[in-house]
C-alpha positions, 0 to 999 in steps of 0.5 A, a space after each residue: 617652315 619658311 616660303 618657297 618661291 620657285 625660280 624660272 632664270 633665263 640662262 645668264 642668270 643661271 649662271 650667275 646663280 650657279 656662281 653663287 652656289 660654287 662660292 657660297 659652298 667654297 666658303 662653307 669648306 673654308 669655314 668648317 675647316 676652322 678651329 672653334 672659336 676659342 680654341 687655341 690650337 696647340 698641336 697637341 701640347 700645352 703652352 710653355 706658360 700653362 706646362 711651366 705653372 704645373 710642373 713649378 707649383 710650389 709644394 707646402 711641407 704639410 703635402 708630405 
């Protein structure tokens, strides 16, 4: 566990912590509303390049 220090800001500094708070919360939502890094967003279907390969595949006569 890590250190605690307890604060006693006069009422400026207050403020401008609470600033930070609000900002530092905004970007955190902000943030968690992002896809994973390297997902690629499809809207639910596959890219025309990945759906092309799989219904073109060529078919060996020895599959029949």
């Amino acid at each position: 566990m890590g250190r605690r220090y307890r604060l006693h800001p006069n009422r400026a500094q207050e403020q401008v912590l609470t600033r930070w708070g609000h900002a530092a919360r905004t970007l955190w939502n902000i943030a968690l509303e992002q896809p994973p890094p390297g997902l690629a967003v499809t809207s639910g279907r596959r890219p025309d390049s990945t759906a092309a390969s799989l219904t073109t595949a060529p078919v060996s006569d020895a599959d029949n």
